[in-house]
N, C-alpha and C positions, 0 to 999 in steps of 0.2 A: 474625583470630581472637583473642580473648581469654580468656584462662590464669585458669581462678579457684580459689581454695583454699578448699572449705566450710570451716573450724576450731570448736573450739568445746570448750567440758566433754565427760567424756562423759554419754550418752543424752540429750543434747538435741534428739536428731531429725534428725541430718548427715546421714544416710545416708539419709536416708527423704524429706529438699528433694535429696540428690544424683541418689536415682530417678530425681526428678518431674522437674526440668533435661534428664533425660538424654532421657525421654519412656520408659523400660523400666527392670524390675528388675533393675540390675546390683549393687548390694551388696545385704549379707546387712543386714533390718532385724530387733529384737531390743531386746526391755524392758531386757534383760539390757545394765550397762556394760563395754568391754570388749571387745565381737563384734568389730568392724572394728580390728583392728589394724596394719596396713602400709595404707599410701597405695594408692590403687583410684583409676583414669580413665577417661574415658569423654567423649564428646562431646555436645553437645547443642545446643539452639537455642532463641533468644529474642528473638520477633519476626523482623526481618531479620538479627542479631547470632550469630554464631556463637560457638559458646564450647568451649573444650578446660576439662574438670572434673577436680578432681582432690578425691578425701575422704579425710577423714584420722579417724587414731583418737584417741579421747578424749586433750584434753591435760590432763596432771597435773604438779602441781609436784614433779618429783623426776628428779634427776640424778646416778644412777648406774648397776649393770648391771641392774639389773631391766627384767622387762618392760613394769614403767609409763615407763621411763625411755626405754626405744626405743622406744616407741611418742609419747614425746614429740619423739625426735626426728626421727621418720616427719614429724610434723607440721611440727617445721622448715623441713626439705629440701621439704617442699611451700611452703610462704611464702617459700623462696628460690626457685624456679621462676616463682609467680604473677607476676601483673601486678594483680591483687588479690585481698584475703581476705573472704569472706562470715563473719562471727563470729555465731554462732548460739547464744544462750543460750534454755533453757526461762523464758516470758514466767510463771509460773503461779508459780515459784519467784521470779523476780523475781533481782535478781545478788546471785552469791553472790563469797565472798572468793578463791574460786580462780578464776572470771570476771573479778575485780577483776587478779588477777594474770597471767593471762593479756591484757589491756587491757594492759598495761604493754609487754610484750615485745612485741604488735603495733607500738604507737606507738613504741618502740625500732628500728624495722625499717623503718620507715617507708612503709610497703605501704600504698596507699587503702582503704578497711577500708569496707565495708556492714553496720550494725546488723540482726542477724535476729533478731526475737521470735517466736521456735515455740512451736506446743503452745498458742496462746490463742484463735486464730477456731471451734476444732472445740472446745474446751470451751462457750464462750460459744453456740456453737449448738443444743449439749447444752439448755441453762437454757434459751435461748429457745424452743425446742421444746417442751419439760415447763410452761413458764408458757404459753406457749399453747394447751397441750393442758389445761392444768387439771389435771397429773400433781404432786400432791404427794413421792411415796413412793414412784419407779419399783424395780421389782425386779431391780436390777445385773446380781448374780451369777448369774442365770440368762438377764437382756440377754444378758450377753456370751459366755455359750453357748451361746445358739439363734445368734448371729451370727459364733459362732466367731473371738472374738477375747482375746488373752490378757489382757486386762487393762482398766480403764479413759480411760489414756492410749492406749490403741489406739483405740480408740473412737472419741475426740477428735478425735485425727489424721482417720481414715477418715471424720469429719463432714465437717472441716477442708478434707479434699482430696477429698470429692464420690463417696467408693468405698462410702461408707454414706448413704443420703439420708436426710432425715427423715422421710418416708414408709414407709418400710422400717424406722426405728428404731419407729414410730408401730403398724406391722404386727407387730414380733415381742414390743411390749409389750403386746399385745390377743391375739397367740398364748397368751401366756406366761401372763398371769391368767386369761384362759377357763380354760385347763390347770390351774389351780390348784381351781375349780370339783367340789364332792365332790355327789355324789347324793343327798338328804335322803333320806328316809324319806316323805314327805308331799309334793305339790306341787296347788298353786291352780291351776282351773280355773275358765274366764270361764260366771258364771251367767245373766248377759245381756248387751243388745247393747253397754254401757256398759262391760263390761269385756274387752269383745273390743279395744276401745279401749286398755287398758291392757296391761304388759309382761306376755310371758309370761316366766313364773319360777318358784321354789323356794321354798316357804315350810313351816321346818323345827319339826316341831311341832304342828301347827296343823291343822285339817281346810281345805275350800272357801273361799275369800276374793276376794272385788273386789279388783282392787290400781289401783293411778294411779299416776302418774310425779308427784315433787313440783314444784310448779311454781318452786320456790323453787334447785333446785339441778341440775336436768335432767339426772339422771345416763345415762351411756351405757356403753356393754358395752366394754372389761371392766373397768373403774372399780369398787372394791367397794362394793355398797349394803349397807342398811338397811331395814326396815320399821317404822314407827311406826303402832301403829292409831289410826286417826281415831272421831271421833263422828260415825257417820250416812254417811263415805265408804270404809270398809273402810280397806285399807291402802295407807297410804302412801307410796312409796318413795324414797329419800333417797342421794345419795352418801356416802359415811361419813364424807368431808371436811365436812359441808354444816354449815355454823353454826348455822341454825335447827334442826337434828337434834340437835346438841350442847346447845342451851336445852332442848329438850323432851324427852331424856332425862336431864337434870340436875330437871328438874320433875315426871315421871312416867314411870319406869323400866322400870317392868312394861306397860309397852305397845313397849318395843321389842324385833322379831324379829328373829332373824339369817335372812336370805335369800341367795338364790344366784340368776345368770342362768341361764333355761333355755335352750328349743332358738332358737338366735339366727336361724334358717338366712335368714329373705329378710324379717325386720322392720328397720324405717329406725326412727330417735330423733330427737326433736325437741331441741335443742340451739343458744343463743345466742350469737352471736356479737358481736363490738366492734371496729367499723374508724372510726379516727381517721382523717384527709388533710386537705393545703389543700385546702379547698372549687375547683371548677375547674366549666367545662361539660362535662357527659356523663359527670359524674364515681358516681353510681345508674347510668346506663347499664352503664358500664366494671364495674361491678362485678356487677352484674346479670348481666352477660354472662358474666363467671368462672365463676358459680354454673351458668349452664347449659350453659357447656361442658365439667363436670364430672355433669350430670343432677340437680342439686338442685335442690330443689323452694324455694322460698320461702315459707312460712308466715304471714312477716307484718316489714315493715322500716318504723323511724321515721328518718330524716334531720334533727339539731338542728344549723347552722352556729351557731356562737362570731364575730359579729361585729367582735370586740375585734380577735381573730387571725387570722381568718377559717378556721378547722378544723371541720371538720365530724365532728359525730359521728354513725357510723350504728351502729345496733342491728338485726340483722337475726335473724329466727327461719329454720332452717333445718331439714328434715330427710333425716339423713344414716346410714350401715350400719355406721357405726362410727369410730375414730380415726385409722386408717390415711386415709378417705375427708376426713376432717376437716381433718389435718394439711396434704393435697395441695391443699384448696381455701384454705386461712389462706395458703399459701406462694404460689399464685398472685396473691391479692390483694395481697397484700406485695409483689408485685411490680411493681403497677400504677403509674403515673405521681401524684406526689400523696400514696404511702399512706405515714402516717408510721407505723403499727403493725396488726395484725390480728388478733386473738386471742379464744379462747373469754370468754366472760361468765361467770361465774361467783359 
């Protein structure tokens, strides 16, 4: 069995790698620096290697009665028991001058020491998720309270360690802006078969209108749109992100409405997608097959190989019930053999 001492600043996340080790929540986890103060053990396993844990509390430079000062040397008397120390700095903050100094006293001690960079795979999944959803401007503060978490770095972590998926982050940011959705006064109804075609929605102001999806930015629920009235195809509808939105109300003002999603209950969006891989055989098959063992439909896929490198690029038209549906099918493909990225077109 081997003896290992998490160490580290505090709130770098000790307690929160000493859990996951252990396989159950035995310490108290907590934004707050400070929580775990006296040394806490526990057992755990890794791979066939068994391991006796022990966490310790934030270590700080100071040596006297205070309670930073025992609780520094809680951390001691743990690095004198080990047979080694896992040193865990927050990866995000990058080292700071009292990480610098606690390095020192490790390598004084002479204990074989394991670098932990915490706190960086569940941010970076964050980004990846939001550039793949095409999510400029997600709404945090209410994230983190539909999922009931205190903070942003909780978030991260619970990406990080699989207790939040990106599916479910994808679900309560389409909860969260539907919700945000107020009831005009007015709303467009389809006048013929052409607009039965297009989205139903909210158009504030305005009497009966055609509306269409722009083909330029393929917004989906609950992404906030725009309406631009067209010459001769009624209106428009635009994601508020959309660049060609941004030309054409810098050119002519008075034709853009503000709109709202209406009743979303059982319409699919057409919506583009971009998966790069080494080109391989069965490599359209493989992918093909993600898409229908998720129930999406395929509307229309181009395949260009890059000979130079041999990468292949597909562009696939897909339509799908929203971002949550979205999210689950980009993360399957990303996972296919080959795929070096997946993500919405935009």
């Amino acid at each position: 069995m081997v003896k290992i001492a998490i160490v580290g600043r505090p709130n770098v996340g000790k307690s929160t790698l000493f859990n996951r080790l252990a396989g159950r929540k035995l310490a108290l986890v907590d934004d707050r620096p400070g929580v775990t103060r006296d040394r806490r053990f526990g057992a755990g396993r890794l791979g066939d290697l068994d391991l006796e844990l022990i966490d310790t509390a934030g270590f700080e430079d100071i040596d006297d009665e205070s309670l930073e000062a025992r609780m520094r040397r809680q951390t001691e008397l743990a690095l004198d028991e080990a047979d080694l120390a896992l040193f865990v700095f927050d990866a995000r903050e990058g080292v700071t001058p009292l990480d610098t100094t606690f390095a020192e006293i490790l390598r004084r001690r002479g204990k074989p020491v394991i670098l932990v960079a915490n706190k960086a795979e569940g941010r970076a999944m964050f980004d990846r998720e939001l550039h793949r959803l095409g999510i400029n401007n997600p709404p945090i503060p209410e994230l983190l309270s539909e999922l009931k978490l205190p903070s942003t770095d909780a978030l991260h972590e619970a990406l990080g360690l699989g207790e939040v998926s990106p599916a479910q982050m994808a679900g309560a940011i389409q909860r969260i802006v539907h919700s945000r959705e107020t009831r005009p006064e007015h709303s467009a109804r389809p006048k013929s078969p052409a607009a039965d075609r297009g989205p139903e929605l909210e158009v504030q102001g305005i009497g009966d209108l055609l509306s269409t999806y722009a083909r330029c930015c393929k917004p989906v629920p609950p992404e906030a749109i725009v309406g631009y009235i067209t010459v001769g195809r009624g209106v428009s509808i635009h994601a508020q992100s959309c660049a060609n939105l941004g030309r054409l109300s810098i050119k002519s003002p008075a034709r853009v409405l503000a709109v709202s999603w209406g009743k979303l209950a059982s319409h699919e969006f057409p919506v583009d997608i971009e998966v790069q891989a080494f080109d391989r055989r069965g490599l359209v098959r493989d992918v093909s097959a993600a898409l229908a063992d998720d129930k999406i439909s395929i509307l229309g896929m181009n395949t260009v190989t890059d000979k130079r490198d041999n990468v292949a690029h597909m562009r696939i038209q897909i339509s799908i019930t929203g971002l949550p549906q979205l999210s689950q099918v980009l993360a399957r493909i990303a996972q296919l053999a080959n795929v070096i990225s997946a993500r919405r077109k935009k």
